[in-house]
N, CA and C of each residue as an Amber inpcrd file, in Angstrom:
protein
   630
  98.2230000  44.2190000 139.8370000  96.9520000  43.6000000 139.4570000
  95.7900000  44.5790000 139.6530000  95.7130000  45.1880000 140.5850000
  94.5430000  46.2790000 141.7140000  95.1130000  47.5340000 139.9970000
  96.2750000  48.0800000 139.8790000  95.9600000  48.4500000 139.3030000
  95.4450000  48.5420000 136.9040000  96.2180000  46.9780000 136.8390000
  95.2960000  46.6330000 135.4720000  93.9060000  46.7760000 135.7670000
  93.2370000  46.1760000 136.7000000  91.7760000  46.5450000 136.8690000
  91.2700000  47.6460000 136.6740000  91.6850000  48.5700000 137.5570000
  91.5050000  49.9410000 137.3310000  91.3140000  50.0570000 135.6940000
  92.1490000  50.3950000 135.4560000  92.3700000  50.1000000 133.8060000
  91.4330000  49.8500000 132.9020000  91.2240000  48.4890000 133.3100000
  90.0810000  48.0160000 132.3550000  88.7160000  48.2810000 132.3410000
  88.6410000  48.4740000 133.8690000  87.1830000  49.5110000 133.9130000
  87.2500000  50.7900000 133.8170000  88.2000000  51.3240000 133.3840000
  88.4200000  52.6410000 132.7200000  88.1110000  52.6980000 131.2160000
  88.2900000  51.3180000 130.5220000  88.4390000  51.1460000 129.3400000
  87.0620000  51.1330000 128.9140000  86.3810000  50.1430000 130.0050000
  85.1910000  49.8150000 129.7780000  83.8910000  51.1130000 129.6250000
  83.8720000  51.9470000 130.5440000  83.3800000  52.9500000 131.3210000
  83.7410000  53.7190000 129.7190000  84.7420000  53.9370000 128.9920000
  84.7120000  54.9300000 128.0390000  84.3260000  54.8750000 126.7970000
  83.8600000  53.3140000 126.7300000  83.8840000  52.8330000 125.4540000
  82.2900000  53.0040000 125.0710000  81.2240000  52.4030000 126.6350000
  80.1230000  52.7860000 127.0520000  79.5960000  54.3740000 126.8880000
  80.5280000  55.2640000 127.1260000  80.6070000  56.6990000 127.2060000
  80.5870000  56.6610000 125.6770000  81.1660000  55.8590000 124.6910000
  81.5280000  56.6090000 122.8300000  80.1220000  56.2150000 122.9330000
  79.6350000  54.5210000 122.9990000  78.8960000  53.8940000 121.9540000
  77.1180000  54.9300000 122.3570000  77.0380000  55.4450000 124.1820000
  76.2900000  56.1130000 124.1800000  75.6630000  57.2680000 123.4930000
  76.9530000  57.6130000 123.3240000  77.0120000  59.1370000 122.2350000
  76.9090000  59.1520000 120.7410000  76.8290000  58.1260000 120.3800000
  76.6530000  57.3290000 118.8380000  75.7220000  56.9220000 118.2110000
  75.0700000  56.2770000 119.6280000  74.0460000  54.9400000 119.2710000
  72.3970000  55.4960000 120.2330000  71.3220000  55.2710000 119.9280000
  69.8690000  55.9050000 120.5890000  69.4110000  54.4920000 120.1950000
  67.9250000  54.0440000 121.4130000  67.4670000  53.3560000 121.8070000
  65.9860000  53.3820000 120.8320000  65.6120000  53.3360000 119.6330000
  64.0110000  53.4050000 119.1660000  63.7560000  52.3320000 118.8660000
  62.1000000  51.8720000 119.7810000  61.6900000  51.2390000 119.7580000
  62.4430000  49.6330000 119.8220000  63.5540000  49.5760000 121.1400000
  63.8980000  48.3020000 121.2810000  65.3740000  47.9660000 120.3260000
  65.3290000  49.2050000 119.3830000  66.9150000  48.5870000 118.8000000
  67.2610000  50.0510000 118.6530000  69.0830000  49.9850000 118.3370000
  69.7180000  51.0710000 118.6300000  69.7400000  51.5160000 116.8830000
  70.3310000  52.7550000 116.9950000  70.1440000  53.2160000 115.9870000
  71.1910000  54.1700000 116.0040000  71.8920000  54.5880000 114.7650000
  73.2240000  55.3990000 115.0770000  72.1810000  57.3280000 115.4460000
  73.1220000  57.9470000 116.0490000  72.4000000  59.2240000 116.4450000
  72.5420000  59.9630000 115.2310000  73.4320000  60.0730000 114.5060000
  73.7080000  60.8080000 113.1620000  72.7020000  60.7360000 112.4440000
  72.1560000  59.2170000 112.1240000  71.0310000  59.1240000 111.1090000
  69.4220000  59.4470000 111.9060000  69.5750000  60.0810000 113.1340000
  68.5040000  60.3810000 113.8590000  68.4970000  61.7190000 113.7570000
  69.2640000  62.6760000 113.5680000  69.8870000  63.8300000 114.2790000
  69.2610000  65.0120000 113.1200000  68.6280000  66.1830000 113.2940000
  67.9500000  67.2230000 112.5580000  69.3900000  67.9650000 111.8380000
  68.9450000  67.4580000 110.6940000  69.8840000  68.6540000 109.4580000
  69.0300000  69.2110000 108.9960000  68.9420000  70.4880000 109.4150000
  68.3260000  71.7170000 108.5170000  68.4440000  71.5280000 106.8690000
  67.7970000  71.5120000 106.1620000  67.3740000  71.6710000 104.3400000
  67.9280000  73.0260000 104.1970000  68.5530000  73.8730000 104.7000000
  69.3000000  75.0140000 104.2970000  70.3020000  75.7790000 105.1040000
  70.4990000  75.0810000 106.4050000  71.3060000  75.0650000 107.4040000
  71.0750000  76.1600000 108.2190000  69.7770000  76.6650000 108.0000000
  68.8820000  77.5800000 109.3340000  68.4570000  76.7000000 110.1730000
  68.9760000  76.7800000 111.6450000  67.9790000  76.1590000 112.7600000
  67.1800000  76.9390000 113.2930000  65.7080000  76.2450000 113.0810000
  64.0480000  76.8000000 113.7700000  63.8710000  75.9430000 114.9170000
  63.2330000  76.6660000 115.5370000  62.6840000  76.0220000 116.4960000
  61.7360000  75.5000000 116.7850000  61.3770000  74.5750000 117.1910000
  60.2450000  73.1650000 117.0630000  58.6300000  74.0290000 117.1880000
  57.8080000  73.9680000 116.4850000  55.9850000  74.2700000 116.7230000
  55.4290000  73.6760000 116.7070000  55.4740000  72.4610000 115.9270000
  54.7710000  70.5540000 116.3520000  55.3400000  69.6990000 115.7830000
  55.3600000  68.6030000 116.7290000  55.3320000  67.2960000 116.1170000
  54.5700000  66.3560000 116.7380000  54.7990000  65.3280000 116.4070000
  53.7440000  63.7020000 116.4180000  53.8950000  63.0180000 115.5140000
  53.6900000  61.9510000 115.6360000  53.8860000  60.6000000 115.1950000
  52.6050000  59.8180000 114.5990000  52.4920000  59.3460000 113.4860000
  51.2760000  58.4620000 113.3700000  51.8890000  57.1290000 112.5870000
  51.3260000  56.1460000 112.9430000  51.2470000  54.6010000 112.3280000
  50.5130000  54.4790000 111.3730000  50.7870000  53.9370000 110.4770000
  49.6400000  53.4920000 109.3840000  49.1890000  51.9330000 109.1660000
  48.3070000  51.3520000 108.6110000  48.2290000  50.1310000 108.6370000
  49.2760000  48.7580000 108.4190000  49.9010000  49.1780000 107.9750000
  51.1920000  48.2310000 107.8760000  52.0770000  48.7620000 108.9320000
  52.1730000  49.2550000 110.0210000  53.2750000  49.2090000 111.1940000
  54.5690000  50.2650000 110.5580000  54.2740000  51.3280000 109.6480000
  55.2450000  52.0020000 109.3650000  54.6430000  53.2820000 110.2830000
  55.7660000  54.1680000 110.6360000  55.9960000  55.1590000 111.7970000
  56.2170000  56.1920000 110.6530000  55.6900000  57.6700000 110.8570000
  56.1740000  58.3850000 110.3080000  55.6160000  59.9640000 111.6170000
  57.0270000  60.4450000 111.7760000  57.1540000  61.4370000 112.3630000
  57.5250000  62.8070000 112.3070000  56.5820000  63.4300000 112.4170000
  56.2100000  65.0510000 111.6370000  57.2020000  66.0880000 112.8870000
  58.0060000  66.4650000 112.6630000  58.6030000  67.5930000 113.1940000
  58.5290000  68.9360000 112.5890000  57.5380000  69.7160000 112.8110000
  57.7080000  71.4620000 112.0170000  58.2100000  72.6890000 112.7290000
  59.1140000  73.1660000 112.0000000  59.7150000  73.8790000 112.8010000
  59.6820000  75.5050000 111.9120000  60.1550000  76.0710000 112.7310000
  60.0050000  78.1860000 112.4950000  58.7340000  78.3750000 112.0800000
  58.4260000  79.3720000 111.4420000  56.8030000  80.4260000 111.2880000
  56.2670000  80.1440000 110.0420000  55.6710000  81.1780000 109.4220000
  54.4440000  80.9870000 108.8480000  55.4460000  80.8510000 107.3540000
  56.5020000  82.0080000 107.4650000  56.9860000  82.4640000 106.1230000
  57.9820000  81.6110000 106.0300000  58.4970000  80.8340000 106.6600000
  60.1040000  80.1550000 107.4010000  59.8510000  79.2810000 107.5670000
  59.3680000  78.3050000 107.4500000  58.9550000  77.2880000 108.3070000
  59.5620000  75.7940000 107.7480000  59.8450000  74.5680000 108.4080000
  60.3070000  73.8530000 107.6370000  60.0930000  72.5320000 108.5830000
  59.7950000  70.9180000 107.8710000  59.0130000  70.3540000 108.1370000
  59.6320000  68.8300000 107.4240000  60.7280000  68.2200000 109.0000000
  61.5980000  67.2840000 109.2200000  60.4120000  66.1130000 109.2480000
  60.3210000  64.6790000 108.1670000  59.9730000  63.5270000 108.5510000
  60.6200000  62.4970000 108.3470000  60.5320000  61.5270000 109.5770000
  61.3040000  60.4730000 110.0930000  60.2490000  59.6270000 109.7370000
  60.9830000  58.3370000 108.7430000  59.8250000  57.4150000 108.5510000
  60.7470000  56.1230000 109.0030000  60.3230000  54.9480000 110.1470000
  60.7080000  53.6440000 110.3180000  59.6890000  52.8720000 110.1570000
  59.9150000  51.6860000 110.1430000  59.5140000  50.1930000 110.2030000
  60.0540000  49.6310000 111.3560000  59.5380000  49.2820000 111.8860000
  60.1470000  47.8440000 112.7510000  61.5690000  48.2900000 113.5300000
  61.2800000  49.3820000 113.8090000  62.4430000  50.3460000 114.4230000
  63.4010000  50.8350000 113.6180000  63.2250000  50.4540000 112.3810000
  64.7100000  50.3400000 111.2090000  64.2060000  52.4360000 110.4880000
  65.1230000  53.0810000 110.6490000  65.0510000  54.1390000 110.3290000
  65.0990000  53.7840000 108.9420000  63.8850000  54.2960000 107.7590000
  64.0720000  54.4050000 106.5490000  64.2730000  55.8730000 105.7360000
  64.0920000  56.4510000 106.3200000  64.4550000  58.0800000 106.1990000
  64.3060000  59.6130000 107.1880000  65.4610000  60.1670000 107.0320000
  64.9700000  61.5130000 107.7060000  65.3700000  62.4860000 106.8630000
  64.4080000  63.3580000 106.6100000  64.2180000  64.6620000 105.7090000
  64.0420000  66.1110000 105.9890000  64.3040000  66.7980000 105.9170000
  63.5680000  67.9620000 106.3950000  63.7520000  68.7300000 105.1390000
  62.6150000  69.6590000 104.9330000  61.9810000  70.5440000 103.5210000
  61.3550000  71.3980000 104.3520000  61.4250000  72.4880000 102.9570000
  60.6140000  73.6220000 103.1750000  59.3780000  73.3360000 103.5680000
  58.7200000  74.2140000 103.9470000  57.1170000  74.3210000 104.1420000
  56.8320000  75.4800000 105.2900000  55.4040000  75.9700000 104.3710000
  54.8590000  76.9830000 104.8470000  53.3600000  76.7440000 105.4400000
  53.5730000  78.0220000 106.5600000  52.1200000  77.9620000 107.4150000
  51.8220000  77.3190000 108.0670000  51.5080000  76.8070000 109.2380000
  51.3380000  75.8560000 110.2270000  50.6900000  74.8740000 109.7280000
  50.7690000  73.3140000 110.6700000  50.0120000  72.5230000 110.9130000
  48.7800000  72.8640000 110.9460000  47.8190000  72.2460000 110.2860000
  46.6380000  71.8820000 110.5380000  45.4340000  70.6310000 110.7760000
  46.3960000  69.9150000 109.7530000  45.2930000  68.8800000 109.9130000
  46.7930000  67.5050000 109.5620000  46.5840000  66.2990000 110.1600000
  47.3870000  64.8360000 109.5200000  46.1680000  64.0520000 109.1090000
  46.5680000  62.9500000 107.7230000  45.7530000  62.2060000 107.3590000
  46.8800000  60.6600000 107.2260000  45.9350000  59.5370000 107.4270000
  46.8080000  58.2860000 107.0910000  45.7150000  57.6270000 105.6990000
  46.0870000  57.7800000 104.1080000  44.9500000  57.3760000 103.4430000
  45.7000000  56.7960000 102.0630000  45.1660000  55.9550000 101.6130000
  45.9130000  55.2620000 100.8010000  45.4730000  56.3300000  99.3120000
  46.7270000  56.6460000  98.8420000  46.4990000  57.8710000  97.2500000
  46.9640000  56.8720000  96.0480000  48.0580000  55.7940000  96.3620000
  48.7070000  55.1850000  95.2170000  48.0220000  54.0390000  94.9670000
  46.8870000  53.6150000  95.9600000  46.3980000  52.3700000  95.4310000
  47.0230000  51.1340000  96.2390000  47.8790000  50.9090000  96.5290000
  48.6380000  49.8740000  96.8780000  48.6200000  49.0950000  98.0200000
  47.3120000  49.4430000  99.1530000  46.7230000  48.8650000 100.0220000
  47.2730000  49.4290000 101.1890000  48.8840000  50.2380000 101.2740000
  49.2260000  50.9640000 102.2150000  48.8070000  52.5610000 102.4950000
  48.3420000  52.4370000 103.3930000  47.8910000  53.9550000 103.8820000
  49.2860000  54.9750000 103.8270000  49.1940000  56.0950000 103.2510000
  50.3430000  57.4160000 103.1380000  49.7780000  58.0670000 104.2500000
  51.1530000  58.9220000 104.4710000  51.1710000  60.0630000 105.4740000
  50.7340000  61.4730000 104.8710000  49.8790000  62.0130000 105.1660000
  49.4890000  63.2420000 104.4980000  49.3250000  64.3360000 105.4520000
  49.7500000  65.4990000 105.2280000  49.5110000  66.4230000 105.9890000
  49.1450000  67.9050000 105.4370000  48.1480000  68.8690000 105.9090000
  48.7830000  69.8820000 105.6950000  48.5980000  71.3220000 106.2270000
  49.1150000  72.2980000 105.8080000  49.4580000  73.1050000 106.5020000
  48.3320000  75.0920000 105.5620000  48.1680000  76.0850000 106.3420000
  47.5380000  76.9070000 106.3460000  48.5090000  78.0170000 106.8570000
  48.3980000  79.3620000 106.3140000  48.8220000  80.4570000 106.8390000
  48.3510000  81.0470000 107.6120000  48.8810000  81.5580000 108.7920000
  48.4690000  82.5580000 109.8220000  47.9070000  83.7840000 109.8570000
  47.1820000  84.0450000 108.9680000  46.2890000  85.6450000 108.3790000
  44.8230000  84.8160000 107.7890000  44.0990000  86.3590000 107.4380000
  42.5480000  86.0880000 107.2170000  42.7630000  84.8880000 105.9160000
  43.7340000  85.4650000 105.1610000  43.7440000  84.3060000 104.2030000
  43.7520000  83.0450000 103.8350000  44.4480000  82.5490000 105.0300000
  44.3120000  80.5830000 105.4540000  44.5390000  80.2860000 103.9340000
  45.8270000  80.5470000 103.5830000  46.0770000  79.9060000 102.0300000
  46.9990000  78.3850000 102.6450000  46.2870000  77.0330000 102.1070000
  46.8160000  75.9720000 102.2610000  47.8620000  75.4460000 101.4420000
  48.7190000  74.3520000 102.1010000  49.7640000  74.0820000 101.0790000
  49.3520000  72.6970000 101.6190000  49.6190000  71.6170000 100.4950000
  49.5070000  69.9840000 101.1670000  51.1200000  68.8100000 100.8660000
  51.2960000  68.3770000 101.8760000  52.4170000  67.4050000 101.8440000
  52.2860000  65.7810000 101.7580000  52.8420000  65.3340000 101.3650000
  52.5540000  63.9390000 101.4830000  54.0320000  63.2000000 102.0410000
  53.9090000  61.7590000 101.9270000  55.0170000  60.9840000 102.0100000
  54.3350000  59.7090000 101.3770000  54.7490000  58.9780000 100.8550000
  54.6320000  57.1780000 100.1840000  55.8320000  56.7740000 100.5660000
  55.2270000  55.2070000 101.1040000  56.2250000  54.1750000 101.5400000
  55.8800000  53.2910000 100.1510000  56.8750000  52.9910000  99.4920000
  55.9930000  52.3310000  98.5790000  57.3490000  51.0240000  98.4250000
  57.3960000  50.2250000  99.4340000  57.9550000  48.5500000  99.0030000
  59.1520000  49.4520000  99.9630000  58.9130000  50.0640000 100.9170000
  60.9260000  50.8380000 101.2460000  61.0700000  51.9030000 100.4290000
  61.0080000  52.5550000  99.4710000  61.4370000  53.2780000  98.7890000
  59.8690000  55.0250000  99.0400000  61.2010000  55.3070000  99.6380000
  60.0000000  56.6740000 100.2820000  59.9570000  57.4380000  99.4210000
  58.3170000  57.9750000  99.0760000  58.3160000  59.7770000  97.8370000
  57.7150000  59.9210000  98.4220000  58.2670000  61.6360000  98.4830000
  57.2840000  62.8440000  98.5630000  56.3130000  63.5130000  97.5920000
  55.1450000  63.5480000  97.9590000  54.5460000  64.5030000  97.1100000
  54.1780000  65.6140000  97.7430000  53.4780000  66.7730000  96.8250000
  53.1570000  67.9830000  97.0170000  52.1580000  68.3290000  95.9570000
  51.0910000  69.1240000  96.5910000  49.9260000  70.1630000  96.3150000
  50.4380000  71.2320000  95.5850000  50.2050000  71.4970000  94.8400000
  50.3790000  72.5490000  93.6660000  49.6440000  73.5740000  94.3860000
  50.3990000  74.6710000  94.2880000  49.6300000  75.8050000  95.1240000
  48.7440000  76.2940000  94.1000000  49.6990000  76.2550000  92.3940000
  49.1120000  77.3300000  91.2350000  47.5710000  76.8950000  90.9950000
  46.5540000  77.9640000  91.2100000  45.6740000  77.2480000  90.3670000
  45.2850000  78.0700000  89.1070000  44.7280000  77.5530000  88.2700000
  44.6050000  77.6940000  86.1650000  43.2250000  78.5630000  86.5140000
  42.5900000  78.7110000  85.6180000  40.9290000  79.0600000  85.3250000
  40.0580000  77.9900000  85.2460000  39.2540000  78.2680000  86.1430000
  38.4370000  79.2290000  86.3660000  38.7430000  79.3790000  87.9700000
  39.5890000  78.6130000  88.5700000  39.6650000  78.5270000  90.0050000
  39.9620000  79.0470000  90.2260000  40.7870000  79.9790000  89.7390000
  42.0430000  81.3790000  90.1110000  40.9450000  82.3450000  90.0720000
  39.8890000  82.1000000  89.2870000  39.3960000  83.5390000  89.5540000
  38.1150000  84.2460000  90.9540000  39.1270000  85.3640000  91.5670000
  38.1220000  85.9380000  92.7620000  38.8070000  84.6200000  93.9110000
  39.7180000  83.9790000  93.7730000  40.1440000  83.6100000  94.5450000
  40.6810000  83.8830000  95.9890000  40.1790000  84.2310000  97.0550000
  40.9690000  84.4170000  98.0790000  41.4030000  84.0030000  99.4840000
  41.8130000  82.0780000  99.1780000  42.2410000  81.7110000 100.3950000
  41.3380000  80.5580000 100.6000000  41.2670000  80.4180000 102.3340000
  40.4940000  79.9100000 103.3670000  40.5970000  78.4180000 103.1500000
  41.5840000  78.4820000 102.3600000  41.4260000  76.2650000 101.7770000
  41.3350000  75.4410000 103.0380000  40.8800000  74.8650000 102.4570000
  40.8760000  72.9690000 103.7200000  40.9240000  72.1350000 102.3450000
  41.5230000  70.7970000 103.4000000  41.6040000  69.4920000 102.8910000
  41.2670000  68.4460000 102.9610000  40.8290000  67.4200000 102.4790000
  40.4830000  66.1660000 103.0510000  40.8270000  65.3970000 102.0780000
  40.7270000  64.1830000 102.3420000  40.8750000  62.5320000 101.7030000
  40.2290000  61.6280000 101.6220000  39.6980000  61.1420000 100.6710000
  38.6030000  60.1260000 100.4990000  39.2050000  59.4380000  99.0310000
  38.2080000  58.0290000  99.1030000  38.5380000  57.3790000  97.9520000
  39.3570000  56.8430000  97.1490000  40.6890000  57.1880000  97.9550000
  42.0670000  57.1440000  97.4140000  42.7270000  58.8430000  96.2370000
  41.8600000  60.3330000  96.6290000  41.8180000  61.0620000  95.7700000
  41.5610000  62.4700000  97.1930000  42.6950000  63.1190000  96.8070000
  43.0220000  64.2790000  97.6740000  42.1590000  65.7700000  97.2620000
  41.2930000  66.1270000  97.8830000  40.5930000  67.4100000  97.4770000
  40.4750000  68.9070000  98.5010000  40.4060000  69.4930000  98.0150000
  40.6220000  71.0070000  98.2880000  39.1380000  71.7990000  97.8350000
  38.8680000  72.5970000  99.0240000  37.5060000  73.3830000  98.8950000
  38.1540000  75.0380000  99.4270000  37.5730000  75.5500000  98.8490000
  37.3380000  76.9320000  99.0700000  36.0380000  77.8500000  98.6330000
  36.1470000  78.7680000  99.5470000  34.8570000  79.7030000  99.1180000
  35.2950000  80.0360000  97.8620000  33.7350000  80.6890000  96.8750000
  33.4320000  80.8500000  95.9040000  33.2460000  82.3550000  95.9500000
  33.7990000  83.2370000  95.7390000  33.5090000  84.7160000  95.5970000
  33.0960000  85.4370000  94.1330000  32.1230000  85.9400000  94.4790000
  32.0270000  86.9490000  92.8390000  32.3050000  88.1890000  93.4790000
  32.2420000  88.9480000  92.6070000  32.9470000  90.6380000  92.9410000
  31.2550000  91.5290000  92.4000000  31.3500000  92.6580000  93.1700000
  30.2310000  93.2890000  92.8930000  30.8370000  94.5910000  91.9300000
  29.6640000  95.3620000  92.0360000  29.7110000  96.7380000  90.7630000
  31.1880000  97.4180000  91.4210000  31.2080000  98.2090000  92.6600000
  32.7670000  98.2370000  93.3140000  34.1860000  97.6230000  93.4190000
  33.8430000  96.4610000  92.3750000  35.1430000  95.6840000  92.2870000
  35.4400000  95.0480000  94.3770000  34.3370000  94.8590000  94.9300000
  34.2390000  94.2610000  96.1680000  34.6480000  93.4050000  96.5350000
  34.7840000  91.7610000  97.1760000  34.3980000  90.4880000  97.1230000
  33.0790000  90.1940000  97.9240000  32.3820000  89.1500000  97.6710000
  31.2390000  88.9680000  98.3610000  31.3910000  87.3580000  97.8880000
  31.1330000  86.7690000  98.9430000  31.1630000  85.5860000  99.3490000
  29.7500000  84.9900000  98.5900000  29.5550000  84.1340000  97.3550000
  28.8230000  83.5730000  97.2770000  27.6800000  82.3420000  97.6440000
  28.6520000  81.7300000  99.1550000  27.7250000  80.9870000  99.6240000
  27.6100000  79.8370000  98.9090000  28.6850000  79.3220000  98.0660000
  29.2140000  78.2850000  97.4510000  30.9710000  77.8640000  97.4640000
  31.4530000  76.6220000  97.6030000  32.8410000  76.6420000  97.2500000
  32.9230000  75.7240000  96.2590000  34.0430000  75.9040000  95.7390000
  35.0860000  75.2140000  94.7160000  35.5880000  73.7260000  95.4970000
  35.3260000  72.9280000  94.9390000  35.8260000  71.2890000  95.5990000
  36.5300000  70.8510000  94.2450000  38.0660000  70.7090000  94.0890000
  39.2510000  70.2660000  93.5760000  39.3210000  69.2800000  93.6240000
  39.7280000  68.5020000  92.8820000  39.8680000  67.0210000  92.6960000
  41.4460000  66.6490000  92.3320000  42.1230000  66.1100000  93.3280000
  44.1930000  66.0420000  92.7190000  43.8050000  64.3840000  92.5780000
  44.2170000  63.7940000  91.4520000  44.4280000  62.6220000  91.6990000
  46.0770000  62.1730000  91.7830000  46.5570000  61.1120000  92.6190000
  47.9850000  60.5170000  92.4330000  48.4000000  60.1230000  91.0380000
  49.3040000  60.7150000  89.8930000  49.4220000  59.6030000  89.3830000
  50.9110000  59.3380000  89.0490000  51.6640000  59.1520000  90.2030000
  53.0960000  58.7660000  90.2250000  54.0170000  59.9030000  89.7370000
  53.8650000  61.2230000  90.4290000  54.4240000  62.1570000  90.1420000
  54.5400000  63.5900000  91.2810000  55.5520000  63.7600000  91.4330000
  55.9720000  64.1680000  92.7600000  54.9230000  65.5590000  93.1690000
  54.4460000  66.3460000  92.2130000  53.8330000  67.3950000  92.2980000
  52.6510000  67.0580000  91.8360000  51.5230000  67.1050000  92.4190000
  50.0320000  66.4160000  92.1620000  49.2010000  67.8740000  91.7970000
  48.4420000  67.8930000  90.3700000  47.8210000  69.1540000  89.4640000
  46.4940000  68.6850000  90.0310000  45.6880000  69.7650000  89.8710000
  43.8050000  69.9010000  89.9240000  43.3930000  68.7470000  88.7580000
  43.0720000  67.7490000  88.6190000  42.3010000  66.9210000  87.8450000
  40.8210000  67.4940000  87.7250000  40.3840000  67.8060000  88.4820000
  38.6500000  68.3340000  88.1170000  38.1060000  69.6590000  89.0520000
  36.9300000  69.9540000  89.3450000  36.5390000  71.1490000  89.7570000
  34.9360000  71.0890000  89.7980000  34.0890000  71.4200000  91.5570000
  32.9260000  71.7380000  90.7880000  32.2130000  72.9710000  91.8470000
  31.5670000  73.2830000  91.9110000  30.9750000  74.1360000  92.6320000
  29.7810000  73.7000000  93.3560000  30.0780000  73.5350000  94.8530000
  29.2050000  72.7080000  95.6460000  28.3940000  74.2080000  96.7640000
């Protein structure tokens, strides 16, 4: 008898030991570790440079993990609800963190996850990321790095971003070039206008010189 017991709390003790190794605790319910667990987008492992977490108005979680350098870099998000993992991703992306935004782009009364990121030289060339929860069904978007004419021209760098209005914009200095083929900072920038319109890669809609 002394030893079936044994036994069964042997049984018990190992089974505790699998489901531990399987199963993680977020936010009050378990969750398998596999669908938690970082798969590299090209099967290079980097090593972590930030993350954090932000909520948006409807109680959805979305969690920014960026990992390796400026040229390397790549940029894992975990989006739940109500503890229920609805996706984990990881993609390319370049240049560090700089700025997170929570702002509604599609209209739909839910605030998106927006983020984005800048290179480590005088140049501060920006790249921008998004995520939409839109009903459960998660898209990514992305900032078009290319820009057309007249914006391309004497272009060099220093972007920032912000969000307003439901409409994502981009400023940079305004340079003209002198008789030396120089740059000289005109003391004006370029303010870009991307609007959403249900398409994974978001183009310059307008342009003005502020």
């Amino acid at each position: 008898m002394k030893y079936l017991t044994l036994m069964l709390a042997s049984l018990i003790l190992s089974f505790s030991s699998c489901k531990n190794e399987t199963t993680k605790t977020v936010d009050g319910k378990e969750v398998s570790s596999d669908e938690e667990a970082y798969t590299s987008y090209n099967g290079k492992v980097r090593n972590v440079a930030f993350q954090d977490t932000m909520k948006n108005n409807k109680g959805v979680e979305f969690e920014l993990t960026f990992r390796g350098g400026m040229v390397d870099g790549s940029a894992q998000i975990k989006v739940r609800k109500d503890g229920k993992l609805l996706e984990n991703k990881d993609f390319k992306a370049d240049g560090r963190v700089t700025q997170q935004f929570m702002h509604d782009i599609n209209g739909d009364g839910e605030e998106d996850f927006i983020f984005y990121t800048k290179t480590e030289d005088p140049t501060g060339i920006g790249n921008l990321y998004g995520v939409i929860n839109d009903n459960g069904t998660i898209k990514h978007i992305y900032v078009s790095p290319f820009l057309k004419q007249p914006y391309i021209t004497n272009y060099f760098g220093r972007d920032s971003f912000f969000v307003a209005d439901g409409n994502i914009y981009r400023s940079f200095p305004k340079y003209d070039l002198n008789k030396l083929n120089q740059k000289k900072d005109s003391g004006k920038d370029w303010v870009l206008t991307y609007k959403y319109e249900g398409k994974d890669t978001i183009a310059v809609s307008d342009g003005v010189v502020k």
